[in-house]
N, C-alpha and C positions, 0 to 999 in steps of 0.2 A: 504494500500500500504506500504510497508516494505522496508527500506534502499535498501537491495539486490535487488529487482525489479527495483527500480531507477538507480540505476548504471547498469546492464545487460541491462536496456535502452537505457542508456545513452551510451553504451558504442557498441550498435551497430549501433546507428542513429546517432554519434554526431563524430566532426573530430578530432581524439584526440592529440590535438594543448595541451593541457594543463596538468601537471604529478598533478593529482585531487588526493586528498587523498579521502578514502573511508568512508564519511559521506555524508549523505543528509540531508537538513534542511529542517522542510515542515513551521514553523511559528517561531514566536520570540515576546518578552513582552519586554520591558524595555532596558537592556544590556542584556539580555537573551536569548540562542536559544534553537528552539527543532528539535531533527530527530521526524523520524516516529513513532520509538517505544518509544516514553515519554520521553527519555534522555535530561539533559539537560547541556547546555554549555554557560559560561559564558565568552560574546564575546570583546574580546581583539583588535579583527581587523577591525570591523566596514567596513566587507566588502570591505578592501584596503581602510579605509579611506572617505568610501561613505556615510555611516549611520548616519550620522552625532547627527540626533537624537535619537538614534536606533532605535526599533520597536515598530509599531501601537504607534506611540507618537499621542494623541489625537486631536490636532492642528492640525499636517501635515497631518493626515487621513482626516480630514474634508475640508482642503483648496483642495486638491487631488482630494476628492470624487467631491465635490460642483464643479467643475471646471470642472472634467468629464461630469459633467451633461450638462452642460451649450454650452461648447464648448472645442474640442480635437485638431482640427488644422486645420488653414487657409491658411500657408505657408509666407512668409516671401513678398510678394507681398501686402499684408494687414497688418494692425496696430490690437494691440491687447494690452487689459490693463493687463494683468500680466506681461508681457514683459516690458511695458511703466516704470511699476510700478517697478518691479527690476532694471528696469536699473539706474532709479530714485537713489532705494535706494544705490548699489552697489559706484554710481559715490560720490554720498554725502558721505556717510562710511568714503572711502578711499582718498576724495578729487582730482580726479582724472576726466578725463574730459568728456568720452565716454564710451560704452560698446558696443561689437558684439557677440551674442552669438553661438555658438555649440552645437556638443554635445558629445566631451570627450576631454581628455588631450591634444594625441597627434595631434586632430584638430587642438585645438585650440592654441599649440606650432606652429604648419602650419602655424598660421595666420599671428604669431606677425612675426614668420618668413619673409614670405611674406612681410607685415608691413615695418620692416627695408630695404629689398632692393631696395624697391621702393622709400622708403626716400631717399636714397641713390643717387639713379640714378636722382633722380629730383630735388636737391641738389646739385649736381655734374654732374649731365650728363654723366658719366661713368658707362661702365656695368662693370671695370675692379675692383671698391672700390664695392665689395660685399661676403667678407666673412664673416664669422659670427665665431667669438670664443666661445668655450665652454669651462667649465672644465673637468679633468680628472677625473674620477669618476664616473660623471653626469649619468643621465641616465630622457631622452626630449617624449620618447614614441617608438611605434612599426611601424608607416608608413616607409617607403622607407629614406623620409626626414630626420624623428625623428632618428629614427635608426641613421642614420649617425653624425646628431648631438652628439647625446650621448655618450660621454667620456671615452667608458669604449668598451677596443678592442675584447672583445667577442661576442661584436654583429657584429662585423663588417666582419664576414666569406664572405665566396664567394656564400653561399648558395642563397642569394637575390640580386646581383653582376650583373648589374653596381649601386651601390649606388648612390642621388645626392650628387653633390662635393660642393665646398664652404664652407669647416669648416675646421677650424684648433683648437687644443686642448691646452690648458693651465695649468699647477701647481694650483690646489685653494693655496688661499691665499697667493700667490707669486704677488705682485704688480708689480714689474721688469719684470718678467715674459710676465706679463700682456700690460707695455708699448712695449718690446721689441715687440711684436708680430706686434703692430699696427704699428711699424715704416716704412714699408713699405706703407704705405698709400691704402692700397686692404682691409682693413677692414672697415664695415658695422657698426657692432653691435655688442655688446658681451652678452651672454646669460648665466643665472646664475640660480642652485636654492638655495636657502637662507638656507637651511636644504639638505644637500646630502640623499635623503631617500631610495632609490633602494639602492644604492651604500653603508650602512653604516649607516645611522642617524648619519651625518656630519654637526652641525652648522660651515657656514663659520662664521672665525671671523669678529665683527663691524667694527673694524679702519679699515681693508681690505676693506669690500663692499662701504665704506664711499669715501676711496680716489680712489677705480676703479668708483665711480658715479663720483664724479668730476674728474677726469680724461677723460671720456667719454664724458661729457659737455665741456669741454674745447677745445676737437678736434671734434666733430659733430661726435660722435661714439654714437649709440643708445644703452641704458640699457635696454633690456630686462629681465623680472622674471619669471621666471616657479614659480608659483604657485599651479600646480594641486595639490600637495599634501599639501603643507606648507597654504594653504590659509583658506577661512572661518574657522577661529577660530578657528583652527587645535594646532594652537601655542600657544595661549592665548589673540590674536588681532584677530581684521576681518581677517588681511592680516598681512604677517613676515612680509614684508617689512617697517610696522608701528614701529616695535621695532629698525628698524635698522637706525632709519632718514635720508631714503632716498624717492625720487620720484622715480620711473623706466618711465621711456618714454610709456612702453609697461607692461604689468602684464599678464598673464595666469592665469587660475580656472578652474579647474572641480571637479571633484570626490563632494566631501564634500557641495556643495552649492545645488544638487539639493535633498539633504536628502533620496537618494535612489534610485533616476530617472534621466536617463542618459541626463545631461545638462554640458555644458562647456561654456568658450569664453573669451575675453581679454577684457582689459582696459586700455585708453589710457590716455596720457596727453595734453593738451592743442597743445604744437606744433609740433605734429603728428597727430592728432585728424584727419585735412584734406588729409589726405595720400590715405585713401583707399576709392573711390567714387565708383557712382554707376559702376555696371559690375565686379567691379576688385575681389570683395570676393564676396561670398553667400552660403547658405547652406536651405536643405530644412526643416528642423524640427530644427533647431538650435531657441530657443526662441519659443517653442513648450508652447501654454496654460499650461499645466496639470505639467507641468517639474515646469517652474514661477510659479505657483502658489503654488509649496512643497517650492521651494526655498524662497517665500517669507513668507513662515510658517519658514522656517531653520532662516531667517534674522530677524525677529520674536523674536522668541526665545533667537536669540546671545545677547544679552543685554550685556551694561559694566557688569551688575552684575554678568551674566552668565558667559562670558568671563573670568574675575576675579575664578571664580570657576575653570575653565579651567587650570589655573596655579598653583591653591590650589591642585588641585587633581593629576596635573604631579610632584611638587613637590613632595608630599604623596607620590608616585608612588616609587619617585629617591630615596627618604630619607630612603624608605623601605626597597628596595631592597639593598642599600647600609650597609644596617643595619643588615642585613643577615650574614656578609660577608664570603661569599662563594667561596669555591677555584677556582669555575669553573665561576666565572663574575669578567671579566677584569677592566669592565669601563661602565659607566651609561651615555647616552648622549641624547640632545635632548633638546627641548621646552616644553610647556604645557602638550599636552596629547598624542604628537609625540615623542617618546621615545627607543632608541636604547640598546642594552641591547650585550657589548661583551664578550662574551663566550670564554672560553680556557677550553682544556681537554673535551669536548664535542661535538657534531654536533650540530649545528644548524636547522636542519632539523629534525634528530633525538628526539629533545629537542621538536619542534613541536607537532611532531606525537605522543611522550608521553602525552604532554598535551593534547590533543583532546583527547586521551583515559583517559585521567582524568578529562576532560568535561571543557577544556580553548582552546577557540581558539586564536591563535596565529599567527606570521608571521616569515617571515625572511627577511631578509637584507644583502647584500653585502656577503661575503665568510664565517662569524661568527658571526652575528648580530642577536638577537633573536629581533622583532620591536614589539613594543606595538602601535596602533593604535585604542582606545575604544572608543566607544563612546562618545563626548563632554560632553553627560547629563548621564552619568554612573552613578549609588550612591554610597557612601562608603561603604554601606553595598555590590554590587557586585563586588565593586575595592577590598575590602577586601578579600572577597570569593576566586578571583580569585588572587589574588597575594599568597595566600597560599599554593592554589595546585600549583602556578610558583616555591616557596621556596620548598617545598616537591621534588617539581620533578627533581630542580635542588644541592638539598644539600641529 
């Protein structure tokens, strides 16, 4: 089967919701990928962030496999030990008091959503204290909801029109900003990701996220984290929120924790923990066998020490690329092994496409952001590889 068969497939049976560049992948080693005809690419994107360990990692194939065998799903009506057991591990990690899971981003933003204005209203008995602030920039996912959450006004067309209401937008790192909003007394929550990543590869600054949590705790405003992409050890922690010393009320996860396989869900803190009872949430495969059981091959795996590698190797990353210096990289930004890369005098997209024909895959970000995304367990022999053809392509 040949690339071109796969797309002329794909392209009459499939809704074309997505502008696909013209590769197809049939398998993948290590940080490695292959098309059909033998080619290979040296993967940068980790599948938005999903791969966590890249591919055929020997662990997560056997926890996967062995757990297929055994049992695929019971539904959320039944207890089940992968489930038990990650949430175990997740709540201990991060110190944090609960877990619900999912099964992607913008669920599980749904959730905590939800989450807060229920606090809200049973707290205060008002349905009128339930807005929820976001940042400008952001970007919470694709439902009806998330959409409108999200910060950044090109999603916000009339195409999908009546959006839900209840959000209002904020400056990052504007603190005044941030009280002035709530003084009205109609705010909920405030919703944050710790790393703008659609939008840019944006670290909000510390002393910022520091005194919007206390500030938040001081007026009975819930912290919400979008975690899908900053979390499982994306940054060089389990979770950013570790580096920033704070608690969030509420956390989000997906992409990255289930190593491949579509798993999400939130985590809570002690006093909201009792918010959402039976009825009020649910989902049918969210905490699906086979998903827990990669993920707790992915939680496995993350060890300090691994973690710690995590940050050697985004450094590696920054220090390289900075080292180049190249007319067309503005600014090097980012965490561990979430990495923003801004481009001037070129496209970002175009920079893309080049690389994939030089066998890197790659991403983008916000209007000129080339994003790096690699796999957690990359080696430097493929971080290497691949940051050469990024310097070739780019100087």
């Amino acid at each position: 089967m040949t690339t071109q068969y796969i797309i002329n497939l794909a392209d009459e049976y499939v809704l074309a919701t997505y502008a696909r560049f013209p590769v197809a992948f049939t398998r993948g080693e290590g940080s490695t990928l292959y098309d059909p005809e033998g080619k290979t690419y040296i993967d940068f994107a980790s599948g938005i962030g999903v791969n966590s360990l890249g591919y055929a990692n020997t662990a997560w194939v056997n926890a996967v496999t062995e757990q297929a065998a055994k049992l695929a799903h019971v539904s959320n009506l039944y207890y089940t030990e992968p489930m038990a057991k990650l949430a175990e591990q997740l709540t201990r990690r991060t110190e944090m008091s609960a877990a619900f899971f999912s099964n992607s981003g913008a669920e599980s933003n749904e959730g905590i959503i939800k989450l807060a204005r229920k606090y809200s209203y049973e707290k205060f008995g008002s349905q009128n204290r339930h807005v929820i602030l976001t940042l400008q920039n952001s970007f919470h996912g694709r439902t009806i909801t998330t959409l409108e959450a999200t910060g950044q006004e090109k999603f916000h067309g009339y195409d999908f029109f009546p959006y839900t209401g209840g959000f209002k937008y904020i400056q990052p790192g504007n603190i005044a900003a941030a009280k002035a909003a709530c003084s009205e007394g109609s705010v909920c929550a405030v919703m944050i990701e710790l790393i703008q990543g659609e939008g840019g590869v944006y670290p909000l600054p510390k002393d910022y996220v520091q005194e919007l949590a206390e500030f938040c705790a001081e007026n009975e405003i819930l912290l919400l984290v979008d975690e899908v992409q900053t979390g499982v050890g994306r940054t060089g922690t389990l979770f950013a929120f570790q580096q920033y010393g704070i608690t969030p009320d509420a956390v989000s996860f997906a992409k990255g924790i289930g190593g491949g396989l579509p798993l999400g869900g939130f985590l809570v803190n002690e006093k909201v923990r009792g918010v959402l009872r039976s009825g009020d949430h649910a989902t049918t495969f969210g905490g699906n066998p086979i998903c827990c059981a990669g993920a707790l091959a992915v939680l496995e795996t993350l060890t300090d020490t691994e973690l710690s590698e995590v940050t050697r190797k985004g450094e590696k990353i920054r220090q390289t690329v900075l080292s180049w210096n190249s007319p067309n990289i503005a600014e090097v930004r980012g965490l561990g092994l979430m990495i923003g890369i801004k481009l001037t005098g070129v496209s970002h997209r175009d920079t893309v496409v080049k690389l994939l024909d030089s066998g890197v895959v790659a991403l983008t970000a916000g209007s000129d952001t080339l994003r790096l995304l690699p796999p957690l367990t990359i080696t430097d022999t493929e971080l290497e590889q691949g940051l050469d053809v990024i310097r070739q392509v780019l100087q």
